[in-house]
C-alpha positions in Angstrom: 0.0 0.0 0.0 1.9 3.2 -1.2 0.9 6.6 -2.4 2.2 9.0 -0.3 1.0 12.0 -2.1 -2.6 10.7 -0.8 -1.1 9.6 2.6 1.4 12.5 3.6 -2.2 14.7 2.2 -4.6 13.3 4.9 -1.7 13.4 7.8 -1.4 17.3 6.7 -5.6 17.0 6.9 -5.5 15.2 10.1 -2.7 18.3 12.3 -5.2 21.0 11.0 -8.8 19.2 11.2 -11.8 21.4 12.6 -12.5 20.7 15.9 -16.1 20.5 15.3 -14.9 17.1 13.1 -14.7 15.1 16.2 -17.1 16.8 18.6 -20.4 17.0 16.8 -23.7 15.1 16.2 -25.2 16.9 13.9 -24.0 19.8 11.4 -25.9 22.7 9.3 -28.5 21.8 6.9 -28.1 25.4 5.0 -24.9 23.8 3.6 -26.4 20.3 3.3 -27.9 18.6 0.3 -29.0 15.2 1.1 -29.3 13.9 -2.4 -25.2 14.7 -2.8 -24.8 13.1 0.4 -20.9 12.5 0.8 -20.4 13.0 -2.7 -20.4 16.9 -2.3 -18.0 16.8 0.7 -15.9 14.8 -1.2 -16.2 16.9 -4.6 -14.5 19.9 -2.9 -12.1 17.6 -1.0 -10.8 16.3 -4.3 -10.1 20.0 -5.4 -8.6 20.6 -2.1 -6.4 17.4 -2.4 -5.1 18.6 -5.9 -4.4 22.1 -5.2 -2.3 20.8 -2.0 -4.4 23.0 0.3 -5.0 21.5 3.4 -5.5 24.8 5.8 -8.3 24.7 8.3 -9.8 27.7 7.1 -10.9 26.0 3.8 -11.4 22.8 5.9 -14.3 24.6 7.6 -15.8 25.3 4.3 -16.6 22.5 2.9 -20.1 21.1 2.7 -22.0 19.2 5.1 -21.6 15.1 4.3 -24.5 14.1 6.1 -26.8 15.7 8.4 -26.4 13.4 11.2 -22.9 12.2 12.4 -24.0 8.6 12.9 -24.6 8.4 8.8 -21.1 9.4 8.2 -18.9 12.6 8.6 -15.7 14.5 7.5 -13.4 11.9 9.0 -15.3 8.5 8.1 -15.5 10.0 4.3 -11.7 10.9 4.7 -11.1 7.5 5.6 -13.3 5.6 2.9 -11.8 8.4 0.4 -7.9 7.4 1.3 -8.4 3.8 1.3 -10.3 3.9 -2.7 -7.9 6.3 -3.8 -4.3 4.2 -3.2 -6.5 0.7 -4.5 -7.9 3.1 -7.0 -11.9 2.3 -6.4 -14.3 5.2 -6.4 -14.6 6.2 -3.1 -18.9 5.0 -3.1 -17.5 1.3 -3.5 -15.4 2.1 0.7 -18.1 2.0 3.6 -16.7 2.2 7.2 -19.2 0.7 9.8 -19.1 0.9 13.9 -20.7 -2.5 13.4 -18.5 -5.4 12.3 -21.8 -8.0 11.6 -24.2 -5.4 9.9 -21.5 -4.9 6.7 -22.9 -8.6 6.2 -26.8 -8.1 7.2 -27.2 -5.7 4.4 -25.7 -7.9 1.7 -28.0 -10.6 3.0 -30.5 -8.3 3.0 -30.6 -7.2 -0.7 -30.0 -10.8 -1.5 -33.2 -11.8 0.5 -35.5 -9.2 -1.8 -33.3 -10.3 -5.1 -33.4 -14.0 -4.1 -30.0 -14.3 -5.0 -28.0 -17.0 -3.0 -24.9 -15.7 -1.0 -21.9 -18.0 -0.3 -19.4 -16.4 2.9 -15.9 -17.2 3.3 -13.9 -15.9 6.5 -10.2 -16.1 7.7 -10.0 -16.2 11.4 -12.5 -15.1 13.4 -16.4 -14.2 12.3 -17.8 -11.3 14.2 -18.4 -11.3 17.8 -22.0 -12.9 18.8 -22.4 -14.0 15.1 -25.0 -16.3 15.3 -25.8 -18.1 12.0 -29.2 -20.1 13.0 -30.6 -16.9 14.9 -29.9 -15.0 11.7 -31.6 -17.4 9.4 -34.6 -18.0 11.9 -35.0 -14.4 13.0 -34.1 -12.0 10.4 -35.0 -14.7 7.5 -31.3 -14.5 5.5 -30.0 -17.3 3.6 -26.4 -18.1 3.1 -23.6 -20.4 3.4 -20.7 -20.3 5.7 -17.0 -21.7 5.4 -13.6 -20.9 6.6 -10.8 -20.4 4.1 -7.5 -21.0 4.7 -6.6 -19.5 1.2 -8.0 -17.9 -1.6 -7.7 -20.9 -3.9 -10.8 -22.2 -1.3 -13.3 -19.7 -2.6 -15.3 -21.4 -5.2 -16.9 -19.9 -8.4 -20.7 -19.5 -7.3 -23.7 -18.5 -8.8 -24.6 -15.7 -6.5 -22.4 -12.8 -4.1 -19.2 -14.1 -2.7 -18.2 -12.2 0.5 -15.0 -12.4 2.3 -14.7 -11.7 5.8 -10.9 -11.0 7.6 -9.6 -9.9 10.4 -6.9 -7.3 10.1 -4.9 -5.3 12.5 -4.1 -2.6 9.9 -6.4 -0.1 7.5 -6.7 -0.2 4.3 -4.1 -2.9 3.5 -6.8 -5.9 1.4 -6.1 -7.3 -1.9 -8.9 -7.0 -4.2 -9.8 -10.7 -6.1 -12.5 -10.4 -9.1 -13.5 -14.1 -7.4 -14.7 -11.9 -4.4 -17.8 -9.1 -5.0 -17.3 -8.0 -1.3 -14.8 -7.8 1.1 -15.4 -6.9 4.8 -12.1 -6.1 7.2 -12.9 -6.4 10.8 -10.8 -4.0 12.8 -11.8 -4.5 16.2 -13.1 -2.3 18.7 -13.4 0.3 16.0 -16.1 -1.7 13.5 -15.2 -2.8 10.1 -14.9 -1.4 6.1 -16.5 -3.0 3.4 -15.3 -2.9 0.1 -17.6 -3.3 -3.2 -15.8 -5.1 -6.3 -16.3 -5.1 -9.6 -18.8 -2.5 -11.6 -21.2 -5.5 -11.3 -21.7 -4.9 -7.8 -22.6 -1.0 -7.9 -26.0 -1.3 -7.6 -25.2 -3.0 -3.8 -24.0 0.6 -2.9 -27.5 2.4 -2.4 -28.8 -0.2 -0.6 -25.7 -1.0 1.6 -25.3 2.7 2.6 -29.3 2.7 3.4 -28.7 -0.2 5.8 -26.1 2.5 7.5 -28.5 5.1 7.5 -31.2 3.3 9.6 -29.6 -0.2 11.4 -26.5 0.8 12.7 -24.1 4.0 12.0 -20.6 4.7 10.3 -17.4 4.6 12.2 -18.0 7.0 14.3 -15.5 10.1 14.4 -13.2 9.2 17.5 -12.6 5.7 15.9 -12.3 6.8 12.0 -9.4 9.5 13.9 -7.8 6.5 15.3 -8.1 4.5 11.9 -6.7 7.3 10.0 -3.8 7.9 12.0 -3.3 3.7 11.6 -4.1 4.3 8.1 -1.2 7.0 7.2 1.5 5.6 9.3 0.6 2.0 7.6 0.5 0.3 11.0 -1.4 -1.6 13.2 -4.3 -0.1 14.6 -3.2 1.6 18.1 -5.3 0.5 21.0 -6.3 3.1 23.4 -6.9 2.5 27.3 -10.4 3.5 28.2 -12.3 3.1 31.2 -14.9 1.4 29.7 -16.2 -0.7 32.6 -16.5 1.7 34.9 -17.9 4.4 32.6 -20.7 1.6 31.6 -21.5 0.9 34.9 -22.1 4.6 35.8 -24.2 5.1 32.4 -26.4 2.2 33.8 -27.0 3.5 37.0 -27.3 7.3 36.1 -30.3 5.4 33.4 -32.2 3.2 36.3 -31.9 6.2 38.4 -33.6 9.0 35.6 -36.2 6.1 34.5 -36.8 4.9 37.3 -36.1 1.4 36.5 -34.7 -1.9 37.9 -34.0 -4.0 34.8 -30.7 -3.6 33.1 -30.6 -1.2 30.4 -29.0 -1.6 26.8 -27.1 1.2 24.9 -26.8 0.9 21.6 -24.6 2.9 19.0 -27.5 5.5 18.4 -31.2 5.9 18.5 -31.8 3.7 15.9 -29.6 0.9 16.9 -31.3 0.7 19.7 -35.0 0.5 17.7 -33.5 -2.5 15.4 -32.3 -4.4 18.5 -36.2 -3.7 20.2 -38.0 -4.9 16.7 -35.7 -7.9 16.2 -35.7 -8.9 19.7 -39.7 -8.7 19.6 -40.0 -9.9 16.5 -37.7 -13.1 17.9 -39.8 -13.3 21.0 -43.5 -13.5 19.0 -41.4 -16.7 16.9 -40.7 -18.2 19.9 -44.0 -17.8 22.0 -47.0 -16.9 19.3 -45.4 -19.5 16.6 -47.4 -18.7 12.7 -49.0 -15.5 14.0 -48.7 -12.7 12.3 -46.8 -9.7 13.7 -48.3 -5.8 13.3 -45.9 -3.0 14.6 -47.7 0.0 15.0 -46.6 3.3 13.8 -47.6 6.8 13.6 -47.6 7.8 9.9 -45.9 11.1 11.0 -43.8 10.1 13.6 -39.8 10.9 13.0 -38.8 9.5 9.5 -35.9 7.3 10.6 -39.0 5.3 12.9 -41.4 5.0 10.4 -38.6 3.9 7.6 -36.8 1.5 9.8 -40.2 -0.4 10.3 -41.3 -0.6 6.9 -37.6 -1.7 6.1 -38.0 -4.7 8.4 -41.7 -5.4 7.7 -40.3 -5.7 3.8 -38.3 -8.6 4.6 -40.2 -10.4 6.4 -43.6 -12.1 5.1 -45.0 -12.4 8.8 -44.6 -8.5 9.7 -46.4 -5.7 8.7 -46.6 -1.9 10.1 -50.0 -0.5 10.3 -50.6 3.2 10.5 -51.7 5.1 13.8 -52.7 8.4 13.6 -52.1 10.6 16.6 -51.3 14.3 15.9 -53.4 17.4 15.3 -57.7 16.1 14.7 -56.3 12.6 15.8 -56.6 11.3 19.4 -53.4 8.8 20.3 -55.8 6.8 22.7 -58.4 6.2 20.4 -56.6 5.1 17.0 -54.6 3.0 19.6 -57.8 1.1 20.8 -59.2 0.8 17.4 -56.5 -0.3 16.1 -56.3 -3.2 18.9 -59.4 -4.1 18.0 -58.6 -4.6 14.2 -55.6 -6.9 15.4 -57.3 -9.1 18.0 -60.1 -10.0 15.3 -56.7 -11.2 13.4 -55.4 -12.9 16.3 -52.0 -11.1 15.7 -49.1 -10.2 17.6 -49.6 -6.2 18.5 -46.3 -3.6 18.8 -47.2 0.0 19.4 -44.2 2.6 18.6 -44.9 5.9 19.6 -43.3 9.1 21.2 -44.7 11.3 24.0 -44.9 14.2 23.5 -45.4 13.8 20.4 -42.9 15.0 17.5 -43.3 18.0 15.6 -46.5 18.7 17.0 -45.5 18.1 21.0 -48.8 16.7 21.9 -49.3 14.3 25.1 -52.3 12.2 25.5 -54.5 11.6 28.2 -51.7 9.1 30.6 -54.7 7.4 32.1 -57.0 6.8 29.3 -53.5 5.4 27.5 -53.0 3.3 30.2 -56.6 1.6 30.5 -56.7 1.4 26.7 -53.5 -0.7 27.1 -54.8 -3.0 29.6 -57.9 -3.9 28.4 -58.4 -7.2 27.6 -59.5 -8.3 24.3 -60.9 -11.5 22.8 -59.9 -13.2 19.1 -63.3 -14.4 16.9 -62.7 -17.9 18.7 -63.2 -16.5 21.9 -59.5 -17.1 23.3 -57.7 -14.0 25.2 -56.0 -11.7 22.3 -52.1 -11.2 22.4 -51.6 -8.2 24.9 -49.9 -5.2 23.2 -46.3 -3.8 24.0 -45.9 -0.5 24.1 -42.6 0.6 22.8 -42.3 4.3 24.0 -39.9 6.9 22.0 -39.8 9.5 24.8 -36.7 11.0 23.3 -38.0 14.7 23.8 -39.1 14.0 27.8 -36.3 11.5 29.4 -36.7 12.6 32.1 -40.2 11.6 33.0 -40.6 8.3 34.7 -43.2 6.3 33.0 -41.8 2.9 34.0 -41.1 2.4 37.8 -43.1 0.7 40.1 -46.0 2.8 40.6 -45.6 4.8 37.9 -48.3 5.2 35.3 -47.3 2.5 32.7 -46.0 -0.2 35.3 -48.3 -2.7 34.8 -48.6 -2.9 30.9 -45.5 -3.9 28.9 -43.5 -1.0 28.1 -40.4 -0.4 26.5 -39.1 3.0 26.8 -36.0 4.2 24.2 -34.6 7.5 23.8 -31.7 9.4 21.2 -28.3 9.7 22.9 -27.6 12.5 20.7 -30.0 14.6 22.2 -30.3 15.3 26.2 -28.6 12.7 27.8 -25.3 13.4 25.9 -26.1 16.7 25.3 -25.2 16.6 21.6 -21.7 15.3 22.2 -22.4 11.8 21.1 -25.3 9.6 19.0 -25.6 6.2 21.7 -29.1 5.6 22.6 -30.5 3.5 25.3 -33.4 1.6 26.0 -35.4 0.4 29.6 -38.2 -2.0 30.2 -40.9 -1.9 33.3 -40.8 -5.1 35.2 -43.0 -7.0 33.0 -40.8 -7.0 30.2 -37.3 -8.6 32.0 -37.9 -11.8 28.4 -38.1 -9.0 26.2 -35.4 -7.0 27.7 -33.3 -10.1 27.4 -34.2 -10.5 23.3 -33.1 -6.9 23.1 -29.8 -7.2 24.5 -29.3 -10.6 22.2 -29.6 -8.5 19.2 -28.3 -5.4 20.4 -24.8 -7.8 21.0 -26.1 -10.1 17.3 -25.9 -6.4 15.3 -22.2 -5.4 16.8 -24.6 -2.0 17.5 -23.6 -1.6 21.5 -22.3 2.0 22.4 -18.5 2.5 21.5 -15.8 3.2 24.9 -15.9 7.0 24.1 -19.7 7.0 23.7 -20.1 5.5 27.1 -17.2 7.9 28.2 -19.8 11.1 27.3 -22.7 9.4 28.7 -21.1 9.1 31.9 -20.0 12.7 31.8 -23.2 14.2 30.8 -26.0 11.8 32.2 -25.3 13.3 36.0 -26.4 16.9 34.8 -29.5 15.7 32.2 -32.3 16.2 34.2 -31.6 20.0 35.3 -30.3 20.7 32.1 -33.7 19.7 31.1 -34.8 21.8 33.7 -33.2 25.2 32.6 -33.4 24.4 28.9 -37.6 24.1 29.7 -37.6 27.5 31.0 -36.0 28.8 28.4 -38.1 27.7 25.6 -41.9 28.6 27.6 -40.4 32.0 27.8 -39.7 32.1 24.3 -43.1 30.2 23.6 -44.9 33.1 25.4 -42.7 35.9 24.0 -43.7 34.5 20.3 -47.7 34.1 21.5 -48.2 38.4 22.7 -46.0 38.7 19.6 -47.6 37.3 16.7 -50.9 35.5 18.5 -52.5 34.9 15.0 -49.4 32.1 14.7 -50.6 28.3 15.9 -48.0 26.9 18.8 -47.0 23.3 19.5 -45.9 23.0 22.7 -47.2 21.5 26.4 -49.4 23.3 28.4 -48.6 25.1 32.4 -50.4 21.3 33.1 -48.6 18.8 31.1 -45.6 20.8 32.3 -46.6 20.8 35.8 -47.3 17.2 35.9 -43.3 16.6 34.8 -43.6 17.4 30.5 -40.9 19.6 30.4 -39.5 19.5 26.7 -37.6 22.1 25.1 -38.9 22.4 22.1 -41.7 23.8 20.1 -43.4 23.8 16.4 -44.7 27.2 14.9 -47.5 27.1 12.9 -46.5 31.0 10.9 -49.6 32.9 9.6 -50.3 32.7 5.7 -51.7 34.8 3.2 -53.3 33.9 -0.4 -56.4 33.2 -2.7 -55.9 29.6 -2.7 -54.8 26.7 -0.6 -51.6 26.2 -2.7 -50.8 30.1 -2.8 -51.1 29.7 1.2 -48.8 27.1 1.7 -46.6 28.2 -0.9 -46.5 31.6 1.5 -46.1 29.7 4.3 -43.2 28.0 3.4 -41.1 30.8 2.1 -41.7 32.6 5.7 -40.4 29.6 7.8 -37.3 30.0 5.9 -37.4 33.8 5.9 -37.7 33.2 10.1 -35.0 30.5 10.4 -32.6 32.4 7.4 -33.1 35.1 9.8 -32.5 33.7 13.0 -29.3 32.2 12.0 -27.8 35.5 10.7 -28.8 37.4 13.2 -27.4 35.1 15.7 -24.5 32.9 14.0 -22.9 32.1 17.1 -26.2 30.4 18.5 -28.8 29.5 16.2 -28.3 26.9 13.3 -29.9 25.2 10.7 -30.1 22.0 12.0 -32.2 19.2 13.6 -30.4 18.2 16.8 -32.5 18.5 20.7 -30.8 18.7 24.1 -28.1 20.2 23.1 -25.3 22.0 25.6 -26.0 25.5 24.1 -27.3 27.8 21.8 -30.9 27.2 19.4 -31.2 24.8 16.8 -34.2 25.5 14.0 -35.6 22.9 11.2 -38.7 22.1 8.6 -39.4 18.9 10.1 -40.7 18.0 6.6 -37.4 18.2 4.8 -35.2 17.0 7.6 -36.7 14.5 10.3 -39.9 13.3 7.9 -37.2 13.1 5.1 -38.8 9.7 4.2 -42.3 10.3 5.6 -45.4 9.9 3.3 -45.8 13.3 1.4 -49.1 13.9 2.7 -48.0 12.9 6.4 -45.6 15.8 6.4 -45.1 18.3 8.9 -44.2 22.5 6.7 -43.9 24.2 10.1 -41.2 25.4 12.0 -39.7 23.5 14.7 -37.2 25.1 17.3 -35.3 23.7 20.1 -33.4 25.6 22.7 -30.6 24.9 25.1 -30.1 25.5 28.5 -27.5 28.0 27.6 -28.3 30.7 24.8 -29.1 34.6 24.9 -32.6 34.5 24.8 -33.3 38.3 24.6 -31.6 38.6 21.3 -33.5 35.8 20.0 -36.4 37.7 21.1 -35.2 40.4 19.4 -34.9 38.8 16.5 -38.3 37.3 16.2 -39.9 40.6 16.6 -37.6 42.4 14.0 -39.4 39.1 12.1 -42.9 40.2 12.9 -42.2 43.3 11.8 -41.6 42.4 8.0 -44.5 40.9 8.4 
């Protein structure tokens, strides 16, 4: 492996890096274009690269790669960039993973909806918890498995050949046309997964989607360390952590802000956690409701990354299907939730309930008792037998705090599971590891969670469980401030421009322990028709944000993180969180979210210089 020019490039790339490279979730959507994803990062990286220019002034510059760290970033493109350029791939064919098993999964998961047969060969060891009858019971794969030796033992096959090896350095594999996909475990920090031949391009797309929604790229600590092993060609160094003690206090800091007594599970991100609570369920309903079908549940509107990830799995598997709950706006979460239990038990199926409280964009709570009676009722099949009872799997992401689950507590006695996005409060934007806890009638499923959670390779990285032990401690009154914050500002907005709609929890809800900070804005419209009116409306939420983040460039950005340590972060939940929401499902408002630690007078100030264009 030798091109220095490239290698003595990214080691220039690597002394002047931004900080913000390795310290940030989420980065600005006014420099983002999701359909050049990557490619545009890389574009002006290229030009960079040629001209010699490596300064962190123009480093700043370049475009946003993805929106959301755990989809990739400057340093994971860097990394997948240097390793195709010295074999001389395009850079789409190198995709760095945290996970080392999902690289596999989402080759075995095209294959599954091509039926095309897939024959693995691995030196040394497969990846840890790699459970080959699990795989092929639970998630429905087909494949064939054999150790190698050599490459004379891969066989020509009708089908994808993958390779799997262990290496301790980056970057260093030999491309064979016998092989269409090469995956290089590197340990603690994931794996890199290499498409071969032209063939094989059409993988890419949906390879990259498995990233996006089952599991995350490298992250940006460990694509660091790969780089540094990748431009010094040598093994990968290992760096002490305290991982088993930060762990422990993550665990405890979680039971003790839930509420909880079972064990909880951190996964890699917010999503990684959701695949390991669908596949652990799903698994579960195999085991004890054997040929019945399986319905998950899901808010048509809810964030995108939910509703997508559902659908995903329901597509590959002929025994699960989502079915749509409304509960925004006209629609009452309690009700659809009871019809909708109806519906099943005349099926005699297998119910899963996904949904978030509050609420997301609109920040809407139901009625807590009426949820929990309409959860507990027992229902009877058309023979008469007792109907499967529901689990509710509860996304309470934008309230951690509250404590649904304890004994006692309002949603003890029906079985809940309750998840939530690291990259929002409890790590205060510093990191994407999500977690997930279950009320004492769930300690089976909780048990199927973890199994997948370890199957996937998703669990949280050292240095995510490193911020999570550092930020947990201080969640709930950062919560606390950042609330009082944003009803100030809710009120401010209402006396100023009180012909504007507001999404946000009443003195009540907020009284009772609802204290999110964040809020959706409904802006006034003008016009003769309905499409003049939105039209309107959707040029002024821009003109509001456009103006927000101007005004106030050190503290508001275009962007669609929560919980964050400071400043106010503004999106169109319909072109960012909904990105692959139903059109009609959409949400064209405005939705803000403050920190604990912002100057809220000139944001204020700001908002009325808004009303007054107005």
């Amino acid at each position: 492996m030798k091109d220095n020019k490239v290698l003595n490039y990214i080691k220039e790339v690597l002394e002047n890096r931004p900080t913000d490279w390795l310290g940030l979730t989420t980065h600005r959507l006014d420099i983002y274009e999701e359909q050049f994803a990557k490619v545009q990062f890389l574009e002006k990286f290229e030009e960079l690269y040629q001209a010699s220019n490596s300064d962190t002034s123009v480093l700043l510059e370049l475009p946003t790669a993805y929106d959301y760290i755990r989809l990739g970033h400057p340093l994971s493109c860097i990394l997948e960039w240097g390793i195709a350029k010295i074999h001389h791939l395009d850079s789409e064919n190198v995709i760095s993973f945290s996970s080392q098993s999902i690289p596999l999964l989402s080759i075995l998961r095209t294959n599954l909806l091509q039926n095309k047969t897939t024959q693995v060969f691995y030196t040394g060891e497969l990846p840890k918890h790699f459970d080959t009858p699990l795989i092929k019971e639970v998630y429905g794969y087909t494949f064939e498995l054999k150790q190698i030796s050599s490459m004379s033992e891969v066989a020509v096959f009708d089908g994808s050949t993958v390779l799997i090896s262990s290496d301790a350095s980056i970057g260093t594999m030999s491309i064979a046309d016998s092989i269409d996909f090469h995956i290089q475990l590197h340990g603690d920090l994931g794996s890199v997964l290499t498409v071969n031949g032209k063939a094989n391009n059409k993988y890419i797309s949906d390879i990259q989607h498995v990233r996006r929604r089952e599991t995350i790229a490298m992250t940006p600590a460990n694509s660091l360390t790969a780089l540094h092993s990748f431009v010094n060609q040598s093994e990968i160094e290992r760096i002490e952590t305290n991982l088993e003690a930060d762990k422990a206090s993550v665990l405890s800091s979680i039971k003790k802000v839930t509420g909880t007594d079972l064990t909880p599970h951190v996964g890699s991100s917010g999503l990684s956690i959701q695949y390991a609570i669908m596949m652990g369920l799903i698994h579960d309903a195999i085991e004890n409701h054997k040929g019945k079908a399986i319905k998950f549940i899901v808010p048509p509107n809810c964030y995108g990354g939910t509703n997508d990830q559902a659908r995903r799995v329901a597509a590959t598997l002929d025994t699960v299907e989502v079915v749509d709950l409304p509960v925004d706006g006209d629609n009452d979460m309690v009700r659809s939730i009871d019809r909708v239990l109806e519906e099943i038990a005349a099926q005699d199926a297998v119910p899963y309930i996904i949904a978030e409280i509050p609420t997301n964009p609109r920040v809407e709570v139901p009625v807590l008792e009426a949820l929990k009676s309409t959860l507990s009722r027992k229902r009877t099949t058309p023979s008469g037998t007792p109907a499967i009872d529901p689990v509710f799997i509860l996304d309470q992401t934008f309230c951690p705090n509250y404590q649904f689950l304890g004994e006692g507590e309002i949603l003890s006695t029906v079985r809940t599971i309750s998840y939530a996005s690291g990259s929002k409060f409890p790590s205060g934007g510093k990191c994407t590891a999500g977690y997930v806890v279950g009320n004492n009638k769930t300690t089976g499923l909780m048990e199927k969670i973890g199994l997948h959670l370890e199957l996937c390779d998703n669990e949280a990285t050292s240095f995510q469980f490193e911020i999570l032990a550092q930020q947990l401690p201080s969640m709930n009154q950062r919560i606390a401030d950042a609330y009082e914050n944003t009803r100030e500002f809710v009120n401010f907005i209402k006396k100023s421009l009180p012909e504007a709609k507001m999404n946000f929890v009443s003195e009540e809800l907020a009284a009772q322990g609802f204290t999110p900070s964040v809020f959706s804005l409904d802006l006034p419209t003008k016009g003769t028709t309905d499409e003049e009116r939105e039209s309107y409306k959707r040029k002024l939420n821009l003109k509001l944000i456009n103006m927000m983040i101007s005004e106030i460039p050190t503290e508001s950005k275009f962007c669609v993180s929560y919980g964050q340590l400071k400043g106010c972060y503004w999106t169109i939940p319909a072109t960012s969180t909904q990105g692959t929401t139903k059109e009609g499902d959409k949400d064209y408002i405005v939705r803000a979210s403050l920190s604990p630690d912002l100057n809220l007078e000139k944001h204020k100030e700001v908002f009325a210089d808004f009303v007054g264009t107005l």
